[in-house]
C-alpha positions as CSV (number, residue, x, y, z in Angstrom):
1,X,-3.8,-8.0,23.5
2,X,-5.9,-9.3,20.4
3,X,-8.2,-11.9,20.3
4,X,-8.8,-14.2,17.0
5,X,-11.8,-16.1,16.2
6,X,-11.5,-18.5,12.9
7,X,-15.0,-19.6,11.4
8,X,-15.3,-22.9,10.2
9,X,-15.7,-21.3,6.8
10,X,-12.7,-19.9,7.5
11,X,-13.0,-16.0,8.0
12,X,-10.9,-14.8,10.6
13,X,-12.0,-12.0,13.4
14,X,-9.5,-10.2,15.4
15,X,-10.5,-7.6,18.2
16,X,-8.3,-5.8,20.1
17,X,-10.7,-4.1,23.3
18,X,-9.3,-1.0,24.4
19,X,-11.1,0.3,27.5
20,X,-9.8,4.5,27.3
21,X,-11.4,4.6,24.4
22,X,-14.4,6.0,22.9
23,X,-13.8,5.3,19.8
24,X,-14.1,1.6,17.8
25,X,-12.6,1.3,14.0
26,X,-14.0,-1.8,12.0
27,X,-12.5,-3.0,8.8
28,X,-12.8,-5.9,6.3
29,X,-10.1,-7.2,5.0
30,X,-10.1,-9.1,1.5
31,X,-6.7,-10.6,0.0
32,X,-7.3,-9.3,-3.5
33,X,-6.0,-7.2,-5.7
34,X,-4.5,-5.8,-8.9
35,X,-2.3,-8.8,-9.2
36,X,-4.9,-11.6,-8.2
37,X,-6.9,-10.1,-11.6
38,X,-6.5,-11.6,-15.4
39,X,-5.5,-8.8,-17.7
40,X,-8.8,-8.8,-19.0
41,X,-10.5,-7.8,-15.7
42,X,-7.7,-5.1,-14.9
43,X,-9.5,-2.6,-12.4
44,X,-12.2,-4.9,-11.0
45,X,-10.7,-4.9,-7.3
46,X,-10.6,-1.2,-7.6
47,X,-13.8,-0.6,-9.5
48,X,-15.9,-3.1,-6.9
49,X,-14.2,-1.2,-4.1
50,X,-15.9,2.3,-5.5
51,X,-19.6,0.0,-6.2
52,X,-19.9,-0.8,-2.6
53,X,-20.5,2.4,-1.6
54,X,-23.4,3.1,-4.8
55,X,-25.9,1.1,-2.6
56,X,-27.5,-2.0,-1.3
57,X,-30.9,-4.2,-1.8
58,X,-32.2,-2.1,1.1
59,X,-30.0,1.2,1.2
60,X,-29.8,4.1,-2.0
61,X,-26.0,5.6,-2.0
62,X,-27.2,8.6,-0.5
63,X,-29.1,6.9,2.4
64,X,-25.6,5.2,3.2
65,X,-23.9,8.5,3.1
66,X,-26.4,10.0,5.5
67,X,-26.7,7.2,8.0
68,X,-22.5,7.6,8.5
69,X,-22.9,11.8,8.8
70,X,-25.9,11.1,11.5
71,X,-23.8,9.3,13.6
72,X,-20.1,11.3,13.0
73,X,-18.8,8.1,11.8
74,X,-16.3,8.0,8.7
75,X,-16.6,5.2,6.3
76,X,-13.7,4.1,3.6
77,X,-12.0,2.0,1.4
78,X,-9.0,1.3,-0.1
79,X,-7.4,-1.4,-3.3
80,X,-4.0,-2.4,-3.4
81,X,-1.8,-4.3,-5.5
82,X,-2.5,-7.1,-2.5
83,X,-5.6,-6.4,-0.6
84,X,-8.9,-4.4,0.0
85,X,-10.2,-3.0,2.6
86,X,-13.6,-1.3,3.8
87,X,-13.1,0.2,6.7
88,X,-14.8,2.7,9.2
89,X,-14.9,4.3,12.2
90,X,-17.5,5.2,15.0
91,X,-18.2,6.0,18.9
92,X,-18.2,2.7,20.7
93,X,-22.1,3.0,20.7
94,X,-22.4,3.1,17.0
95,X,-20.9,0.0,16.2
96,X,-24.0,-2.3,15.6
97,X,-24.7,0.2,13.4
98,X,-21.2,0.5,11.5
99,X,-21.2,-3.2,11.3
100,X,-24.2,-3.4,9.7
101,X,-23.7,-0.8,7.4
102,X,-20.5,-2.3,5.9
103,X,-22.0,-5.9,6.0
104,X,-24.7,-5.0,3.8
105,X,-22.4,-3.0,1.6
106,X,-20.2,-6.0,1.8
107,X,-23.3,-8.9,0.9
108,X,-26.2,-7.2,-0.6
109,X,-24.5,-4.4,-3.1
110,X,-26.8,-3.9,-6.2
111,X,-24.2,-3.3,-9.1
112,X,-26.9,-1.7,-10.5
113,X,-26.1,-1.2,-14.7
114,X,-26.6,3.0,-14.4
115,X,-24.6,2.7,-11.2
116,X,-22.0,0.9,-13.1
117,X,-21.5,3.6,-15.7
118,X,-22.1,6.3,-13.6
119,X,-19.0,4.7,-11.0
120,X,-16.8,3.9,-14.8
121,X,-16.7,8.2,-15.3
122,X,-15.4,8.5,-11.7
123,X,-12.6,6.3,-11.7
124,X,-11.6,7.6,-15.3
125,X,-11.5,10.7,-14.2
126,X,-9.4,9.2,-11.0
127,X,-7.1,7.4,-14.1
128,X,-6.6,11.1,-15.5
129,X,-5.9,12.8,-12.1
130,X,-2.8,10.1,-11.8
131,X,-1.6,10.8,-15.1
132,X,-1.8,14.6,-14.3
133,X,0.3,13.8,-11.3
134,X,3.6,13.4,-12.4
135,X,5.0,11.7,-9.1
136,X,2.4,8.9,-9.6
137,X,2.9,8.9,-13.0
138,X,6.6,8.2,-12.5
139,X,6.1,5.6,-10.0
140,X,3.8,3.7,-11.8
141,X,5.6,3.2,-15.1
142,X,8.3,2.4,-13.1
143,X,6.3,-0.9,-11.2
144,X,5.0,-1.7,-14.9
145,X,8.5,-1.2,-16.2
146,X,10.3,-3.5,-14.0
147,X,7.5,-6.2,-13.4
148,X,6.5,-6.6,-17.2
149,X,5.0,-10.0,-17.9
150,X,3.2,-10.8,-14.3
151,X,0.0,-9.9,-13.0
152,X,2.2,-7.3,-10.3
153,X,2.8,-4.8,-12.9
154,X,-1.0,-4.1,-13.6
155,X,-1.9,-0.6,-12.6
156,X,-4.5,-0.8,-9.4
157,X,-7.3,1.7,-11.7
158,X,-7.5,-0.8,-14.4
159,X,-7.1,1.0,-18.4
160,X,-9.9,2.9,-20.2
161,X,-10.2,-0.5,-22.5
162,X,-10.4,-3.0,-19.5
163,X,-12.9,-0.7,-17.5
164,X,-15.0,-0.1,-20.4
165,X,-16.1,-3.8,-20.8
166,X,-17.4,-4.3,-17.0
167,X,-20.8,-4.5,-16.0
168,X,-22.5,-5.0,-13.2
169,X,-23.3,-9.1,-13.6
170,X,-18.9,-9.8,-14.6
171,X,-18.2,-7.0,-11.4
172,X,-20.5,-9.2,-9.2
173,X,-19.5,-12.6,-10.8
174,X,-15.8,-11.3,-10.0
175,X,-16.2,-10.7,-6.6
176,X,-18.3,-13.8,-6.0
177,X,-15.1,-15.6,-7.1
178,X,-12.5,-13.5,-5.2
179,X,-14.2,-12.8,-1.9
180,X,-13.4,-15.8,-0.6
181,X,-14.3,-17.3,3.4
182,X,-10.3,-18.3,3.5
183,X,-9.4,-14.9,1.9
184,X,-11.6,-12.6,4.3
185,X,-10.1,-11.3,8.0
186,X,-12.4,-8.7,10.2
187,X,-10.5,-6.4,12.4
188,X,-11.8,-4.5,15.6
189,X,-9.8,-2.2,17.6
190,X,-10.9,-0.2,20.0
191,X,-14.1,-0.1,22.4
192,X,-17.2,-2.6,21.8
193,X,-19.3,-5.1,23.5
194,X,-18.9,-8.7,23.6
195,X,-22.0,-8.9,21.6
196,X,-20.7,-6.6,19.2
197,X,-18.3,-9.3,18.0
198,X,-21.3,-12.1,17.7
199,X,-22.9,-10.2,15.6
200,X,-20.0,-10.4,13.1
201,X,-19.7,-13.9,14.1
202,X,-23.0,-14.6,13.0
203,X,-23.0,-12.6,9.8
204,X,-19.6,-13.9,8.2
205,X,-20.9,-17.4,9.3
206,X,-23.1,-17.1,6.6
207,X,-20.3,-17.0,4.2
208,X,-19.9,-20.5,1.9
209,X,-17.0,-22.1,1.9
210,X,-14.5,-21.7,-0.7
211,X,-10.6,-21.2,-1.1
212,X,-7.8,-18.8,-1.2
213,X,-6.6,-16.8,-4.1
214,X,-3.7,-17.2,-6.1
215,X,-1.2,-15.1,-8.8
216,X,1.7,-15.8,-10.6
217,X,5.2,-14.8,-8.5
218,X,6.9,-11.9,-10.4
219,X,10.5,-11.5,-11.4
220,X,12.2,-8.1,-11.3
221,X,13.8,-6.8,-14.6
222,X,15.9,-3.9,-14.5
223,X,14.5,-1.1,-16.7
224,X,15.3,2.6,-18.0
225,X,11.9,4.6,-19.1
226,X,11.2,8.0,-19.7
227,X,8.1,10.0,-20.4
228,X,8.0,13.0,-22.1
229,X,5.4,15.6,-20.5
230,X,5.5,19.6,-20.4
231,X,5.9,19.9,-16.7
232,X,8.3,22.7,-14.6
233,X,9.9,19.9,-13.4
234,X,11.6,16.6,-13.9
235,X,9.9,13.4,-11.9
236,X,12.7,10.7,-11.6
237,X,12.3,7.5,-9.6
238,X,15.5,5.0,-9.0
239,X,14.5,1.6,-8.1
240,X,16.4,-1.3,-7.1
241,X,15.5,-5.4,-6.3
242,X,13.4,-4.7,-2.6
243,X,12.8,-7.7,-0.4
244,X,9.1,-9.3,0.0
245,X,6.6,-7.8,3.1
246,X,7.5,-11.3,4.7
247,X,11.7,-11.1,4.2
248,X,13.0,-11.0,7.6
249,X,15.6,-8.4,6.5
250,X,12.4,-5.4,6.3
251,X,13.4,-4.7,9.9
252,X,17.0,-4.0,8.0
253,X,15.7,-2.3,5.3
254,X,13.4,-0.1,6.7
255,X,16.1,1.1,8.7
256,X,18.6,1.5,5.4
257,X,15.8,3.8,4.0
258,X,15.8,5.7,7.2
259,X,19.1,6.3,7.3
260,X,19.6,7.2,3.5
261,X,16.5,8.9,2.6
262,X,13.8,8.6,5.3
263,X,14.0,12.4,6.9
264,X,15.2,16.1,6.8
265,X,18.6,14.5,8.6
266,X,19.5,11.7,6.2
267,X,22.4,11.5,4.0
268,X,20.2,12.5,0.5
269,X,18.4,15.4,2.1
270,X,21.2,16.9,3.7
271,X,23.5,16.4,0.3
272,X,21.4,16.5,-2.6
273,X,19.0,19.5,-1.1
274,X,20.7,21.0,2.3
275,X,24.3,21.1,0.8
276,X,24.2,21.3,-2.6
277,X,20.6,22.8,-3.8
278,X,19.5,20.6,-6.4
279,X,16.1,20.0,-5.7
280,X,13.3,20.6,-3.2
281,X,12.4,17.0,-2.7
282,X,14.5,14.0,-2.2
283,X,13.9,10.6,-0.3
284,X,13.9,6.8,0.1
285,X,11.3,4.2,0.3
286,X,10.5,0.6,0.2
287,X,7.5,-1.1,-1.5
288,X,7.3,-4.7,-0.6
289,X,4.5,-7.4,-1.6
290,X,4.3,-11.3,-0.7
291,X,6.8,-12.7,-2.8
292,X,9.3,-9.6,-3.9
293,X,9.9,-6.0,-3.4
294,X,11.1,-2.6,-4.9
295,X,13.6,0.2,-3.5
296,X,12.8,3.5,-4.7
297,X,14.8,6.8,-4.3
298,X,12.2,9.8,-5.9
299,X,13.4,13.5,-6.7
300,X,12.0,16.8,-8.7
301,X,14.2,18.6,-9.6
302,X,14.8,21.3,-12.6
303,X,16.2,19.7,-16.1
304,X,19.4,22.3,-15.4
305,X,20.2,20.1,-12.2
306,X,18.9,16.6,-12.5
307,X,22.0,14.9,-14.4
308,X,24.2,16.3,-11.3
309,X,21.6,15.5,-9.1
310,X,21.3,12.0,-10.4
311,X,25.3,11.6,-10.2
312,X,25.4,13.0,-6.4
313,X,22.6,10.3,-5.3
314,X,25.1,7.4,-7.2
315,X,27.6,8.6,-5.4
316,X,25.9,8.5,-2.3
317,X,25.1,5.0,-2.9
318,X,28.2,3.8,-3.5
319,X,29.6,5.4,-0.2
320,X,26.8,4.3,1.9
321,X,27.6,0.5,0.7
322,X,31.5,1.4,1.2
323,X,31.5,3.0,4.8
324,X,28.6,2.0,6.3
325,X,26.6,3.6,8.8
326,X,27.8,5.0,12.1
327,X,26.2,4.4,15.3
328,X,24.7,7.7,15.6
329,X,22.6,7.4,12.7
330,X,21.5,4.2,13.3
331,X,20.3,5.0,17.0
332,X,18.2,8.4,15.4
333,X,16.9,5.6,12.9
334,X,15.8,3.3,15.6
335,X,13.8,6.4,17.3
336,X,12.1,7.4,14.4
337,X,10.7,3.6,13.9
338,X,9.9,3.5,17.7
339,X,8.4,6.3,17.8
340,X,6.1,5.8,14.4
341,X,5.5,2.8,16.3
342,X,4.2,3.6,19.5
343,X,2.7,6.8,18.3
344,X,0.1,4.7,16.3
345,X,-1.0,2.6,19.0
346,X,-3.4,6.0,20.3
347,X,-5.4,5.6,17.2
348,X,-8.2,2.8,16.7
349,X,-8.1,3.2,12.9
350,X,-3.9,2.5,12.9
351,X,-4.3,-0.4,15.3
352,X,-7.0,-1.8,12.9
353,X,-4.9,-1.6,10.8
354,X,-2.5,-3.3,12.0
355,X,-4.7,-6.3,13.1
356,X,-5.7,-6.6,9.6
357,X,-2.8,-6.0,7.4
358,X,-0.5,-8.7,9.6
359,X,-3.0,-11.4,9.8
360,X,-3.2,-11.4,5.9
361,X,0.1,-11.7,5.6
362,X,1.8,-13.7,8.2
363,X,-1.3,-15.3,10.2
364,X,-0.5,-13.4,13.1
365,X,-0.4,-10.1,14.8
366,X,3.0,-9.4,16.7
367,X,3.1,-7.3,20.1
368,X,4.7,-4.3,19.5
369,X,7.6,-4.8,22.2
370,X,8.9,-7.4,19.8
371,X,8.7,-5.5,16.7
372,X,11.0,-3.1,18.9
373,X,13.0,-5.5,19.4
374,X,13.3,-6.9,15.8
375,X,14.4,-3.5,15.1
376,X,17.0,-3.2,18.5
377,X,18.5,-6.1,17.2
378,X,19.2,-5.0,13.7
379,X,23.3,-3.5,13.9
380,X,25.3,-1.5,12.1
381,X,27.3,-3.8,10.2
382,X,23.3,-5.7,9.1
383,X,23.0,-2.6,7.0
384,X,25.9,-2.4,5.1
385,X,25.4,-5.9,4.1
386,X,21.6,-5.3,3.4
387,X,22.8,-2.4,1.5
388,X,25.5,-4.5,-0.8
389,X,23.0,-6.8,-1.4
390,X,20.1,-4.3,-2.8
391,X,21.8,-1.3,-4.3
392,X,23.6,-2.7,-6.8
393,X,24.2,-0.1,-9.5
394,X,24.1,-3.0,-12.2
395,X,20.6,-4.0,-11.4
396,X,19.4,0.3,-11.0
397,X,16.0,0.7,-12.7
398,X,14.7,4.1,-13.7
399,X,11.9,6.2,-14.2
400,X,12.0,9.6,-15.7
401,X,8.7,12.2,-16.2
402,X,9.1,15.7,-17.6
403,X,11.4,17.4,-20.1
404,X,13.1,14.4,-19.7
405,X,16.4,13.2,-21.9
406,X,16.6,9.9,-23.5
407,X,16.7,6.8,-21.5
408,X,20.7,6.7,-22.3
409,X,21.4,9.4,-21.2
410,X,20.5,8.7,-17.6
411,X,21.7,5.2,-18.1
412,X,25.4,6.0,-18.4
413,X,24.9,7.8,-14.8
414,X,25.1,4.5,-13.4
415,X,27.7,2.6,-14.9
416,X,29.7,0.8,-12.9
């Protein structure tokens, strides 16, 4: 059972004790990202995320880097289109000393000018790696494709052009302005001392007050692109309207996505690869953000099979929204989230996690017997419904990277 203190600046700290433990994992939750940014400071969330880590008033890059490997502790961070988050994890013993590493990461970074430039190569070079990676590559023209116009659609490493006009002073002038008191949650999992958790108290006290972000909702706008790129295979990404990280119907989905393309037994693995040998690699997934949501189905595949390929997964579709699911599947589906469930509770880190991802988004952090039961409750006949709502053919979006054909050519593959 969590706790949750709320500052009267209005951070909010959530610690979850666990007494078998050795282990503690602290992480500080910030609810910015790509699309809380203008498109003129496109990267910051990302590029501020890497800065933290170049060194403090007090501490030199390396001296934070050594201070982590003295005590076996692992430090992070991560941007996404919605959040950031530095995170770490330590022996219960080590915690003052975790918390006060990332504290002064957090407040008293330098953004030093030569830091700044040195940090720009590295996340151009990070830009380039994407680009060299076609599944990335393919999924990320996709988001663009189908959110153009809103903030959602910006890419999470910013553009050569955006990144190149940062500095240290519009860096630290952008987090002073995102990293709100209202926007911030702290999340403790695992074993720590009461006095552990005052000394976070005391340190986000010092936070001044100030309010939440905002962005502009996005629309989604069905949308066929392709990419040529010499590659040995074709990178295609089907997308379809999602539902929003807050949707009630996720329970449903997430199930759908089992169930049609979430493991070696569903109905795309075992057609498109098991029976019929088109490609390697086939499967399902939702993305899903505050106010909206994608479904994606990925394959590579050969350019001799991806037309047939493409034709099998429509017909798929259209069954699964004809027939339904049986019973069978949907009880495998129900283990697999159960047990992806349960499973995470043994680890700090996941439970941190999860104390940190939910209170950003719904305020609260639910016991996991009732997200069980949120799933347990979903039936057969929720799915087909779910299913007739989302994968409608007409409102298909796709991306295409390789020796690809022309966007019409794939676009016929899903005419109604």
């Amino acid at each position: 059972m969590y706790e949750k203190i709320v500052l009267p600046n209005g951070v909010r700290i959530l610690h979850e004790y666990i007494p078998y433990v050795r282990s503690v994992s602290l992480g500080i939750w910030v609810a910015t990202g790509a699309r809380y940014e203008d498109a003129r400071m496109n990267g910051a969330s990302h590029f501020i995320e890497h800065m933290l880590f170049k060194g403090t008033e007090t501490r030199s890059a390396e001296e934070l880097a050594v201070i982590m490997d003295t005590i076996g502790g692992q430090t992070n961070a991560f941007t996404t289109k919605e959040c950031t988050c530095f995170h770490g994890r330590v022996l219960d013993t080590h915690l003052p000393l975790l918390s006060d590493v990332l504290c002064d990461m957090f407040f008293h970074s330098k953004f030093a000018e030569e830091d700044v430039a040195n940090e720009r190569g590295v996340i151009l070079e990070e830009i380039d790696m994407y680009q060299d990676t076609p599944e990335d590559l393919a999924t990320e023209r996709l988001s663009s494709a189908v959110f153009k116009g809103f903030s959602l659609a910006r890419p999470i490493l910013g553009t050569k052009s955006t990144l190149g006009k940062m500095t240290g002073e519009t860096l630290r002038d952008y987090m002073a302005e995102h990293y709100r008191p209202d926007s911030v949650v702290v999340a403790v999992s695992g074993s720590y001392k009461p006095e552990d958790i005052a000394q976070l108290r005391d340190i986000f006290s010092a936070m001044p007050h100030g309010g939440r972000n905002s962005f502009n909702n996005a629309v989604y706008t069905p949308t066929f692109t392709v990419k040529r790129k010499s590659l040995e295979q074709n990178h295609l990404n089907i997308a379809f309207p999602g539902v929003a990280v807050t949707d009630n119907s996720r329970f449903t989905l997430q199930l759908l996505s089992d169930i049609l393309g979430g493991g070696m037994s569903s109905r795309l693995f075992q057609t498109v690869r098991e029976k019929r040998g088109l490609c390697y690699t086939v499967y399902s997934y939702g993305s899903s953000y505050i106010d909206t949501g994608l479904f994606s189905i990925y394959t590579a595949l050969g350019r001799e099979t991806e037309l047939e390929a493409v034709r099998v997964i429509v017909e798929e579709i259209k069954r699964f929204k004809e027939a339904g699911v049986t019973q069978e599947e949907l009880r495998r589906a129900r283990e697999q989230v159960k047990a992806n469930v349960l499973m995470g509770l043994e680890s700090t880190a996941t439970r941190m996690n999860r104390l940190g991802r939910n209170e950003l988004y719904f305020g609260a952090v639910p016991e996991p017997d009732e997200i069980i039961a949120r799933y347990d409750s979903v039936a057969a006949d929720d799915i087909q419904k779910l299913a007739a709502q989302c994968l409608d053919l007409g409102k298909a979006s796709f991306s295409a990277v390789g020796k690809v054909d022309n966007a019409e050519v794939y676009r016929e593959l899903f005419a109604q």
